[in-house]
Residue frames relative to the residue before (quaternion, step in Angstrom):
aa qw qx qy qz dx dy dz
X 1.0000 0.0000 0.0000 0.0000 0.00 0.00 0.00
X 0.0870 -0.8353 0.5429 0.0069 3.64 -0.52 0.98
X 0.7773 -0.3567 0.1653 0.4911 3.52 -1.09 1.15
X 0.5651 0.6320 -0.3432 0.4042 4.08 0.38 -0.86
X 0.7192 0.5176 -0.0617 0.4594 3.13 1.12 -0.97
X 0.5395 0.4837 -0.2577 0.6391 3.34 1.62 -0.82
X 0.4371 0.7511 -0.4661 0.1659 3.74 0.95 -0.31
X 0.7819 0.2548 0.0015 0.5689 4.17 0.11 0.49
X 0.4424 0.6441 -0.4178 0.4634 3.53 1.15 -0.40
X 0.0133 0.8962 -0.4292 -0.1113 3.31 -0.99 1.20
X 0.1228 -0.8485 0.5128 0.0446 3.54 -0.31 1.14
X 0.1856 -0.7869 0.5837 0.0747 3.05 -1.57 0.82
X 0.0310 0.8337 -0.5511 -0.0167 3.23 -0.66 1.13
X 0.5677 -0.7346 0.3665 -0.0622 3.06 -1.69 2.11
X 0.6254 0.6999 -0.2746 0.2089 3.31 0.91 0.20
X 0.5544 -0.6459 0.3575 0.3841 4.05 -0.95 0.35
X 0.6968 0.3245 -0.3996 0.4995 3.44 0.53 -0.69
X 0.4745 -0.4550 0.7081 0.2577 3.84 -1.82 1.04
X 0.5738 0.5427 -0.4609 0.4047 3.80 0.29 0.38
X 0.8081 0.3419 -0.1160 0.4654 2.92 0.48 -0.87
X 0.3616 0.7551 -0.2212 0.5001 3.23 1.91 -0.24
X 0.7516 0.4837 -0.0360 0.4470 2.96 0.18 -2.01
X 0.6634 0.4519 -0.2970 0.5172 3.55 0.82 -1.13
X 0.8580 0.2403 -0.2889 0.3501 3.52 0.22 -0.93
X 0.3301 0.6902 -0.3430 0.5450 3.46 1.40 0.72
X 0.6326 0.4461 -0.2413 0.5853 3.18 0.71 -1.10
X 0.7404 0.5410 -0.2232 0.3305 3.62 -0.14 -1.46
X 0.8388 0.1653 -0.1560 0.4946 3.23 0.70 -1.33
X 0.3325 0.6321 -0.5443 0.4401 3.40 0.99 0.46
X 0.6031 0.5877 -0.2640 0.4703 3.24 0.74 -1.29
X 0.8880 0.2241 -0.2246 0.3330 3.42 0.30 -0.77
X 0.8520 -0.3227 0.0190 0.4119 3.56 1.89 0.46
X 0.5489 0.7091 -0.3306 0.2943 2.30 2.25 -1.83
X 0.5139 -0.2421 0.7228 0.3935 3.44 -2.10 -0.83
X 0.2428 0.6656 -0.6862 -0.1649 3.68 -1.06 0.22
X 0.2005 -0.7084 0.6626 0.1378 3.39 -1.31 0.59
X 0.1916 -0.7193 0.6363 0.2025 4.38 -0.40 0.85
X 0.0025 0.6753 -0.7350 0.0606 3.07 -1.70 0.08
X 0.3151 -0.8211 0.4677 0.0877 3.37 -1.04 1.49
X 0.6774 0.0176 0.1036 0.7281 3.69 1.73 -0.21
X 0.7326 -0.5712 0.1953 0.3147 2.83 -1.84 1.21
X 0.5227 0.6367 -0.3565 0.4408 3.89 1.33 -1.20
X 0.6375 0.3619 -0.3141 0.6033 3.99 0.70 -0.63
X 0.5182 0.6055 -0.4137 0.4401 3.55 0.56 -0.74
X 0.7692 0.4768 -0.2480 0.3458 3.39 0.22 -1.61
X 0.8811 0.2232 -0.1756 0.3781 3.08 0.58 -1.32
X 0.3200 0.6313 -0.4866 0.5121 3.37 1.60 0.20
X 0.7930 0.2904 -0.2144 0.4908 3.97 -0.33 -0.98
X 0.6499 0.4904 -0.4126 0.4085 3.75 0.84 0.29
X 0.5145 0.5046 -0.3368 0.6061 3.30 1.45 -0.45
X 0.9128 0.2237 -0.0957 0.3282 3.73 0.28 -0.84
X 0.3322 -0.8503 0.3884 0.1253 2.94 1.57 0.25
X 0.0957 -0.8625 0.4880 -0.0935 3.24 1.66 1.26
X 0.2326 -0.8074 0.5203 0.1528 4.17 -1.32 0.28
X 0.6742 0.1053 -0.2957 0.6686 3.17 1.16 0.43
X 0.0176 -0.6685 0.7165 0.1983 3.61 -1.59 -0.47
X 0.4033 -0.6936 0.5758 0.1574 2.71 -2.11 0.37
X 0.0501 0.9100 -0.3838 -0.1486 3.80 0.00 0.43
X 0.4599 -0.7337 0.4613 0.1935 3.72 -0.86 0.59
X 0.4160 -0.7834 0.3409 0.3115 3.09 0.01 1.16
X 0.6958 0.4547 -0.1538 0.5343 3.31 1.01 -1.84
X 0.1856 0.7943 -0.5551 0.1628 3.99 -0.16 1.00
X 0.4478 -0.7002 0.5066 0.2293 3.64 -0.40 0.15
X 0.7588 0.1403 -0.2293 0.5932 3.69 -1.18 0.96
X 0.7603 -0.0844 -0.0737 0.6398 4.03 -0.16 -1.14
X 0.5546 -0.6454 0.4918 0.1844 4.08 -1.36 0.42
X 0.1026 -0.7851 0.5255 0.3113 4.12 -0.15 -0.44
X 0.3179 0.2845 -0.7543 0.4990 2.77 0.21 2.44
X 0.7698 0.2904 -0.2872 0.4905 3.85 0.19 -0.22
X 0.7406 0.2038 -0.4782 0.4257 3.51 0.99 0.73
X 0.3936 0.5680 -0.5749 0.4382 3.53 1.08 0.51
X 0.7228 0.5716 -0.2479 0.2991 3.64 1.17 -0.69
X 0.5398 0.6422 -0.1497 0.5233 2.86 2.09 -0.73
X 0.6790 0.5327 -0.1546 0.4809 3.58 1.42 -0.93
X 0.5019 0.5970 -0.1986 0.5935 3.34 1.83 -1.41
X 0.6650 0.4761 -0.3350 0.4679 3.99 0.33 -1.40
X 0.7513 0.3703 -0.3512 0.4185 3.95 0.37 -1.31
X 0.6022 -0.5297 0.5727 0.1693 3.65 -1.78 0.76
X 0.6776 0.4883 -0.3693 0.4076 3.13 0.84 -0.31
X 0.6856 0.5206 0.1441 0.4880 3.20 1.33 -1.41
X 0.7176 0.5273 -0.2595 0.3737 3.22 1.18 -0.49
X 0.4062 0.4998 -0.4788 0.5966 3.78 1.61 0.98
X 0.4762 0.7559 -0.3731 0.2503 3.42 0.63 -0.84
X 0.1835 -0.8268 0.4784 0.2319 3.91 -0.18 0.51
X 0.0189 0.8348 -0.5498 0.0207 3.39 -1.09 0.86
X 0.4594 -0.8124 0.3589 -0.0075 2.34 -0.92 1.97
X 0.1407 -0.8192 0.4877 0.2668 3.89 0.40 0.32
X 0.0867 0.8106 -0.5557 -0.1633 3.92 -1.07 0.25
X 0.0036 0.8275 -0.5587 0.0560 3.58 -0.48 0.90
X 0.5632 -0.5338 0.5659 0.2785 3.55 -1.35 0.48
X 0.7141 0.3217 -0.2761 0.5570 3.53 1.15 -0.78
X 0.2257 -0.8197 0.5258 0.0256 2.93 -1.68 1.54
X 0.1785 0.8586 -0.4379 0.1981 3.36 1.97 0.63
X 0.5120 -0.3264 0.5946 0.5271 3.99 -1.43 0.24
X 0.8802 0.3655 -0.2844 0.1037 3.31 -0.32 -1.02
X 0.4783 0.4970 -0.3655 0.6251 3.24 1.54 -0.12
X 0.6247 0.4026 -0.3971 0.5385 4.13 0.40 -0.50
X 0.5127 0.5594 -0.3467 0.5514 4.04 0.81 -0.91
X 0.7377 0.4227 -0.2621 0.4566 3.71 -0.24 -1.61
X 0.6180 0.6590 -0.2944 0.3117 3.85 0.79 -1.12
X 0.7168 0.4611 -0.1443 0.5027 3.10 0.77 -2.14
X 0.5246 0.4838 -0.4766 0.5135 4.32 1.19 -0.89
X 0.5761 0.5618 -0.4489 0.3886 3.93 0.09 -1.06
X 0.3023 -0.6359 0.5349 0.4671 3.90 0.82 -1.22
X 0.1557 0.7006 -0.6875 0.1109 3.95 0.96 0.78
X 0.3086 -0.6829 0.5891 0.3021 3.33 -1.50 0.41
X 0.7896 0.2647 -0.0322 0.5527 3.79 1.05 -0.38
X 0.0135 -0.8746 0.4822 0.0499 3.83 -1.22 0.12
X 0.1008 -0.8707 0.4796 -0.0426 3.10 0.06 1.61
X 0.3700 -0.6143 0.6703 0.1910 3.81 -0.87 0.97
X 0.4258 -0.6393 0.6348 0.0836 3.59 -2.12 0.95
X 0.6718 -0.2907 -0.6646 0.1500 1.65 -1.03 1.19
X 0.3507 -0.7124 0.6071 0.0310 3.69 -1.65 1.55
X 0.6768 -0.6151 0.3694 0.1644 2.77 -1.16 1.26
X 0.3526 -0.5669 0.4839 0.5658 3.93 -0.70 -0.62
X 0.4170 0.6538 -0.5297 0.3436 3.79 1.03 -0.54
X 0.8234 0.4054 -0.2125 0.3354 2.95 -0.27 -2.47
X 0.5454 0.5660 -0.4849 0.3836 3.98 0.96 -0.94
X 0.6294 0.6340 -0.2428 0.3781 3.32 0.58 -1.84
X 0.6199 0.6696 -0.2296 0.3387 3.75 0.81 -1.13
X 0.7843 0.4207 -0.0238 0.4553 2.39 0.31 -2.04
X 0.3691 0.7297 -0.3072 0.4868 3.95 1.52 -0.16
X 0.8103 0.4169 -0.0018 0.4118 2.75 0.23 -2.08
X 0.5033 0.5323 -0.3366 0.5917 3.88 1.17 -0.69
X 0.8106 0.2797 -0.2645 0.4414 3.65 0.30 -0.91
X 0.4758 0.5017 -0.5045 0.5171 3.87 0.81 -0.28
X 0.7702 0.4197 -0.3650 0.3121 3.86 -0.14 -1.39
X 0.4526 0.7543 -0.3164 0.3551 3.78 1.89 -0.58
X 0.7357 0.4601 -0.1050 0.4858 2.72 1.31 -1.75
X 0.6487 0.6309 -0.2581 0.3384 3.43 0.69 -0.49
């Protein structure tokens, strides 16, 4: 599946730092997606209810709630609970990739990510959906 394909795909990506924002904004803009940011799970919520976003991205390290307990929070709702979720963390421990997959992540990406591996890890979940 090549970038053409990523055309309209919407992803949402959860995270505190506007770095890491900005990059995957940048990247998958580039490749067509929809991107909708979001700085915490309360924006999260009502951001991805309005748009009914199809994948997400979640930061692990997040202040107040984490993204193991909102990948869990997203996983728990019916509405939401096909929805891939993508975890990204600086930590690259079994146990944080372990802890991820219990949450019901569908994927784990390490920080700093690449445009490839982002792009990838897209594309794995569009062809899911398809």
């Amino acid at each position: 599946m090549d970038n053409e394909a990523l055309k309209g795909v919407k992803v949402m990506v959860i995270d505190d730092s506007n770095t890491i924002r900005r990059s995957a904004e940048i990247f998958l803009n580039q490749a067509g997606c929809e991107v909708i940011l979001a700085t915490g799970r309360l924006r999260c919520a009502v951001k991805n209810h309005r748009s009914r976003t199809g994948r997400g991205f979640v930061d692990i390290m997040m202040p107040r709630l984490d993204g193991y307990q909102t990948c869990s929070l997203i996983k728990r709702n019916a509405k939401y609970r096909t929805t891939p979720v993508i975890m990204l963390s600086s930590k690259d421990g079994l146990f944080d990739r372990a802890r991820g997959r219990m949450v019901g992540s569908d994927q784990y990406l390490t920080k700093p990510f690449t445009k490839d591996t982002l792009l990838t890890a897209v594309r794995e979940h569009a062809c899911a959906d398809a």
